[in-house]
C-alpha positions in Angstrom: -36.7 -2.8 -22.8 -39.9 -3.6 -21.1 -41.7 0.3 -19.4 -42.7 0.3 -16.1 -46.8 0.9 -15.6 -47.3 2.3 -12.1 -50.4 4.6 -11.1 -48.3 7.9 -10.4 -47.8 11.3 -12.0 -45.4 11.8 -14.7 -42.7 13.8 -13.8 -42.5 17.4 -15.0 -39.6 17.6 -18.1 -36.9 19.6 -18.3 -36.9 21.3 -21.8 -33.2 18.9 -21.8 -35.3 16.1 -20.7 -36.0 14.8 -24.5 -32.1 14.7 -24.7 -31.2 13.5 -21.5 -33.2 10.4 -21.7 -31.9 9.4 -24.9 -30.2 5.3 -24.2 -26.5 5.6 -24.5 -25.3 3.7 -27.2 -23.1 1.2 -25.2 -23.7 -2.1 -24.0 -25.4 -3.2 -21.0 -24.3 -5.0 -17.7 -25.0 -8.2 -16.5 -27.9 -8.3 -13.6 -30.8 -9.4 -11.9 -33.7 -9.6 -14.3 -36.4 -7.1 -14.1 -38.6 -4.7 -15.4 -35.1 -3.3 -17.3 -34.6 -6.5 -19.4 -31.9 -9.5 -18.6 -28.8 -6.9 -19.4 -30.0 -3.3 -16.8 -27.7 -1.7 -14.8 -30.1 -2.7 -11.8 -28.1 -4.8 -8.9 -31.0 -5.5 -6.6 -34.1 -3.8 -5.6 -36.7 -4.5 -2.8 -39.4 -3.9 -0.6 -39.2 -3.7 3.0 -42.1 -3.4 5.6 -41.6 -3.6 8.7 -38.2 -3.8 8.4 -38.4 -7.5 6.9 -37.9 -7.8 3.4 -40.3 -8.8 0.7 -38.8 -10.2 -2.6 -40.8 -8.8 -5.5 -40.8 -10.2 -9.3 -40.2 -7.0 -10.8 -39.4 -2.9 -9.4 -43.2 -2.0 -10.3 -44.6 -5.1 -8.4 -42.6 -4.0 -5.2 -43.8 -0.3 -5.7 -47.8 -1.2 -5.9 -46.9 -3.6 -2.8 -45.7 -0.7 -0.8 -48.2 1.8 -2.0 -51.1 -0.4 -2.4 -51.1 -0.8 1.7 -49.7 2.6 2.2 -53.9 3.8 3.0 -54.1 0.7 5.3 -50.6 1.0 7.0 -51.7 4.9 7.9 -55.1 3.8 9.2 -53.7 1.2 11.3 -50.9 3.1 12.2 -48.5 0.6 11.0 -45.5 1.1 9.1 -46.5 1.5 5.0 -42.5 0.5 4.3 -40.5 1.9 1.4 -38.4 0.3 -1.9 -34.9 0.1 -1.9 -33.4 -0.1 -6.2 -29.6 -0.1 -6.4 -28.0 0.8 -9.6 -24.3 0.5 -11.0 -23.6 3.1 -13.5 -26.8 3.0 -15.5 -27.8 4.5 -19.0 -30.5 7.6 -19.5 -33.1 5.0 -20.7 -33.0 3.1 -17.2 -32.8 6.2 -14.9 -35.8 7.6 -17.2 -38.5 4.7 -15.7 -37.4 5.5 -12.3 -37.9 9.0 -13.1 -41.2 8.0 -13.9 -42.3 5.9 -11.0 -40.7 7.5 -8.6 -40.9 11.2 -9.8 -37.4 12.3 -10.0 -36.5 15.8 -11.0 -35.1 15.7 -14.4 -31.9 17.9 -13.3 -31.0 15.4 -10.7 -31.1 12.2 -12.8 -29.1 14.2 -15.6 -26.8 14.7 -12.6 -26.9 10.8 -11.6 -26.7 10.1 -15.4 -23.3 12.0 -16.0 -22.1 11.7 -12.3 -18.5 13.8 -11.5 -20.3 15.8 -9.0 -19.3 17.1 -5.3 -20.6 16.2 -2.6 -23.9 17.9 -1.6 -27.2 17.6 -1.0 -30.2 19.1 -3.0 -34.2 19.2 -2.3 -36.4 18.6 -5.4 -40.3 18.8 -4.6 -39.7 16.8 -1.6 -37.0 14.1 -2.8 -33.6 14.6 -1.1 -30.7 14.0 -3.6 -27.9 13.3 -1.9 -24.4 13.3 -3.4 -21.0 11.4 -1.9 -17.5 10.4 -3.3 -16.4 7.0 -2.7 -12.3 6.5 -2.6 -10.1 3.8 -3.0 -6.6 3.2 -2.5 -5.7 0.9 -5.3 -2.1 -0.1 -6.8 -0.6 1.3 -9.6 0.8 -0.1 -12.2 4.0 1.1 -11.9 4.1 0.4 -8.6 2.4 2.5 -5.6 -0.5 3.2 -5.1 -2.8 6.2 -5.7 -6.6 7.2 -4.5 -9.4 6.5 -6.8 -12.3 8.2 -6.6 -16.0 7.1 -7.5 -19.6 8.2 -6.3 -22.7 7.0 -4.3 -26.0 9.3 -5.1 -29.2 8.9 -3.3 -32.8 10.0 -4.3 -34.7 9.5 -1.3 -38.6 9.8 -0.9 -41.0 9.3 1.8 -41.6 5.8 0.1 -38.1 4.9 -1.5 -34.5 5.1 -1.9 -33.0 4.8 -5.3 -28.8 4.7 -5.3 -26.9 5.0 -7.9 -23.2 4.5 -7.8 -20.4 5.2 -10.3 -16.8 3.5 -10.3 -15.3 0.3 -8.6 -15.6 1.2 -4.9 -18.3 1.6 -2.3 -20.4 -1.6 -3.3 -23.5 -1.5 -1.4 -24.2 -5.3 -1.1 -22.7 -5.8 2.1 -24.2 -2.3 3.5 -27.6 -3.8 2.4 -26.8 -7.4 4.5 -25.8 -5.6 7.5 -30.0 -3.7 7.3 -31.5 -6.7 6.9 -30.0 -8.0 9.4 -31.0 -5.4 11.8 -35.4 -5.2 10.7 -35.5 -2.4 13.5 -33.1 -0.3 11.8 -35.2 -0.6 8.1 -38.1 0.0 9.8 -37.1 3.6 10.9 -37.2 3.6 6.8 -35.8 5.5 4.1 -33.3 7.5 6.5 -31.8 4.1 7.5 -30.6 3.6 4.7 -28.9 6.8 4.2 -27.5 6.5 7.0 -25.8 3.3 6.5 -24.6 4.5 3.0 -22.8 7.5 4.6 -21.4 5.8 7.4 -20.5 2.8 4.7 -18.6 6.0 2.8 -16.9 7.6 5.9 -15.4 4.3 6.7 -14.2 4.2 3.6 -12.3 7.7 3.9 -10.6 6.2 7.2 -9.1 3.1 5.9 -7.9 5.2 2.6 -6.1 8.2 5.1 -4.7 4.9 7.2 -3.3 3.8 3.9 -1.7 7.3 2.7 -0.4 7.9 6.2 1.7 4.7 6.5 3.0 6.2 3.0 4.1 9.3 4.2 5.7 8.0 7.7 7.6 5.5 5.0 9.0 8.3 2.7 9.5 10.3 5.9 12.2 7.6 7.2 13.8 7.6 3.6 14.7 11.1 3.4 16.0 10.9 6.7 18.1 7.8 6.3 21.5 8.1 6.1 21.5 6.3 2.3 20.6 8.7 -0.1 17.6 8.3 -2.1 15.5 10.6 -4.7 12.1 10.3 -3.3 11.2 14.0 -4.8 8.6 12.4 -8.0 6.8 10.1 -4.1 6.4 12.9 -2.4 4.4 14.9 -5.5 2.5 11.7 -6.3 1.4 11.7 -2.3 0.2 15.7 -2.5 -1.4 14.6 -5.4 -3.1 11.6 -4.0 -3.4 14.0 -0.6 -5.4 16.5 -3.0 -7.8 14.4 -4.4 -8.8 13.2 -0.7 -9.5 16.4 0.4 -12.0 17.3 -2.7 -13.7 14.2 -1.7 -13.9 14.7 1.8 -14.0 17.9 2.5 -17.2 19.1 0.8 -19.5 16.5 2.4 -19.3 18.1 5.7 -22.0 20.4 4.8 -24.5 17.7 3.3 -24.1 16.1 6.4 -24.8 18.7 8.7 -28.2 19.8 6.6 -29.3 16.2 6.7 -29.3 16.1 10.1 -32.1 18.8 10.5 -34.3 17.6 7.4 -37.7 16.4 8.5 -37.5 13.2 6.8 -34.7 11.8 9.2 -36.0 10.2 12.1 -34.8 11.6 15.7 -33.7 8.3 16.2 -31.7 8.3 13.1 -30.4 11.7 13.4 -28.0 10.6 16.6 -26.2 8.2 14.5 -25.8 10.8 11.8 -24.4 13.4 14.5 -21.6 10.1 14.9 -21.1 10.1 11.0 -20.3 13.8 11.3 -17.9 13.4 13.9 -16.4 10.4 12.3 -15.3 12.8 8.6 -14.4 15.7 11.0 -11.4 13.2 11.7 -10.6 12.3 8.6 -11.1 15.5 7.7 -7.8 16.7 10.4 -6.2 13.4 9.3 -6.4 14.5 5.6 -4.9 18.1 6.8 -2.2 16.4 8.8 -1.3 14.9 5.9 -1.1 17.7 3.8 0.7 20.4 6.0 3.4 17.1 6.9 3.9 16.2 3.1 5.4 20.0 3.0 8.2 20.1 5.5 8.9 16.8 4.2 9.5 17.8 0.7 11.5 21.1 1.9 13.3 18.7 4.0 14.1 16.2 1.1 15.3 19.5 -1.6 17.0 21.3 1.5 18.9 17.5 1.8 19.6 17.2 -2.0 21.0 20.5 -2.5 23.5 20.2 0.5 24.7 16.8 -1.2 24.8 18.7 -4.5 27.4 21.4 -2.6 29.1 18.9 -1.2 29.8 16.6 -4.6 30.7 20.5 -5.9 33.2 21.1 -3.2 35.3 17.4 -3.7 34.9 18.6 -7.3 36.5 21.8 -6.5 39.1 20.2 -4.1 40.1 17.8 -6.9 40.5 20.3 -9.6 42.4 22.7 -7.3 45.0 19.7 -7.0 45.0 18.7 -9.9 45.9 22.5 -11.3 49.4 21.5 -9.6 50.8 19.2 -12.3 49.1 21.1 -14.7 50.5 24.3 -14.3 53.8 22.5 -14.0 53.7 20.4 -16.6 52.3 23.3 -19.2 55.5 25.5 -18.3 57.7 22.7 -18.8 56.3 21.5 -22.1 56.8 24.9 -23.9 60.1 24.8 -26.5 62.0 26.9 -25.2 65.5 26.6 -25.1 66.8 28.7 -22.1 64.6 27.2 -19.2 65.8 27.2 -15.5 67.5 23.3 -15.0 66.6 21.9 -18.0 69.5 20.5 -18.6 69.8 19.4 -14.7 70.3 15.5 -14.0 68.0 15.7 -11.2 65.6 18.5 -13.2 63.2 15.7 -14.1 62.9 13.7 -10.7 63.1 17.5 -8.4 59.8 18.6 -10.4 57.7 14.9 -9.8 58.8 15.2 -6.2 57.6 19.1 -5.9 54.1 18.2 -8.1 53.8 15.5 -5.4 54.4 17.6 -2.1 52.0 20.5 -3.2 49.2 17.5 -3.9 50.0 16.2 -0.8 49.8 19.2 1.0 46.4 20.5 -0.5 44.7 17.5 -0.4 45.6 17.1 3.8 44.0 21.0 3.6 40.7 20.5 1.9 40.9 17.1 4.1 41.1 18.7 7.3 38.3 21.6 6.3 35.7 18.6 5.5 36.0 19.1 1.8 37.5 15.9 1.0 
């Protein structure tokens, strides 16, 4: 694997750095082919001035483009443009050369290295690291479907934006397309791009709360149907499901809010961030709807299966009591004893079948009439 040679500082270690930045031993992922060798976690990388993108051969090459004319770009007044590297789950060894060239805090790529992080939003020597969970609602394989979380971290510099993303969901191609579509946007630089992440991320969130709350209206019409159904072990896997939304939502309200008065954001950016905001405040009541509706529901559904489990024990009860009746009888009547009241009566055996019969008859027409039968 190929270093990267750009004019800039080293980065400061951490004393775990040595560690850190050992490769994983695991094999690589197929991608573009750059200064990380044929097999890098690297998805695409670019630089844009101007808002126009400008296809590079390698990471370094689009770095010394953007830097190179920064001096003339600030003398002109023009815009020096930034470098956008996307990465998919990469190894120490790869986050290491961006650490390099870009000047990454140690602590933050260890934190982009290992992921499983909340949602927030740190300042290292003037690089915002910025943090997100990224859901999905995928099927199960035993049928169902349950929320799947991943993550979307950003460093972002005055000169760059460097994501890295963990698990199946929130691909950043299309967001990407949609910029370079829209040169004015990319020109407002790094912010942009942040922007479109985040909103790419809280979109996300509203199509998986959509997905959860059709769930929960269709388990709320099964325990009300009249046909009888254990939908208990649904109910638990939706709180479940529920919970895990709201550890991935809830936290990046604050992130949000502190981005919006960081200096690096653009005013003009910092409008469509305030719409962000107000886009997860929603999901954020939707995901609490949810919640506090999944309860009565489930109190609903064990209030329903324990007045069915009385009323199975009351027929039980009404059948026993009648069924005592020829019991009773019969157990007096099969004892040998020889001096027993009409045993030797013609009509002893057909008087005792028709009185077993009438007090059957007349308890089951009792528990009948009180609604246990």
């Amino acid at each position: 694997m190929a270093t990267i040679k750009v004019a800039r500082p080293r980065a400061v270690r951490h004393p775990r750095a040595k560690t850190l930045f050992r490769p994983l031993a695991r094999p690589g992922r197929g991608g573009r082919r750059d200064d990380f060798g044929p097999r890098s976690a690297v998805i695409d990388w670019a630089a844009y001035v101007g808002g126009r993108r400008v296809s590079t051969d390698s990471i370094s090459a689009a770095v010394r483009l953007v830097r190179d004319g920064a001096r003339t770009s600030i003398a002109e007044g023009a815009d020096a443009g930034f470098v956008w590297v996307g990465l998919h789950e990469p190894h120490a060894g790869e986050l290491e050369q961006l650490a390099e060239v870009f000047g990454l805090h140690p602590l933050a790529v260890e934190d982009a290295v290992h992921a499983h992080q909340r949602p927030k939003l740190e300042r290292y020597d003037g690089v915002q690291f910025f943090v997100m969970k990224t859901v999905g609602y995928v099927a199960r394989a035993g049928g169902g479907e349950s929320v799947e979380t991943g993550e979307i971290m950003a460093f972002c510099g005055a000169d760059f934006v460097v994501t890295v993303r963990h698990g199946m969901h929130g691909e950043l191609g299309s967001v990407r397309r949609r910029l370079e579509a829209s040169p004015e946007r990319l020109a407002l630089g790094p912010a942009a791009v942040v922007h479109a992440i985040a909103d790419r991320v809280v979109d996300d969130y509203m199509c998986v709360v959509a997905g959860v709350q059709q769930d929960i209206d269709e388990v709320e019409e099964a325990v009300f149907s009249p046909e009888r159904t254990n939908e208990a072990g649904r109910i638990y896997r939706l709180k479940r499901e529920v919970i895990h939304l709201k550890r991935a939502v809830g936290p990046l309200a604050g992130p949000l809010r502190t981005l919006v008065g960081r200096r690096f954001v653009p005013a003009e950016i910092r409008e469509y961030f305030r719409d962000v905001e107000d886009h997860l405040t929603r999901v954020r009541e939707q995901v609490e709807s949810c919640d506090e509706l999944l309860t009565p529901i489930l109190q609903a559904h064990m209030t329903q299966v324990t007045v069915d489990d009385n009323q199975d024990m009351r027929k039980i009860s009404a059948w026993g009591a009648i069924l005592m009746v020829p019991t009773a009888i019969a157990g007096v009547y099969g004892m040998n004893f020889e001096q027993m009241p009409e045993l030797r009566w013609a009509f002893g055996y057909p008087a005792v079948l028709s009185l077993i019969t009438v007090c059957c008859v007349l308890l089951y027409r009792g528990f009948r009439r009180n609604g246990w039968l």
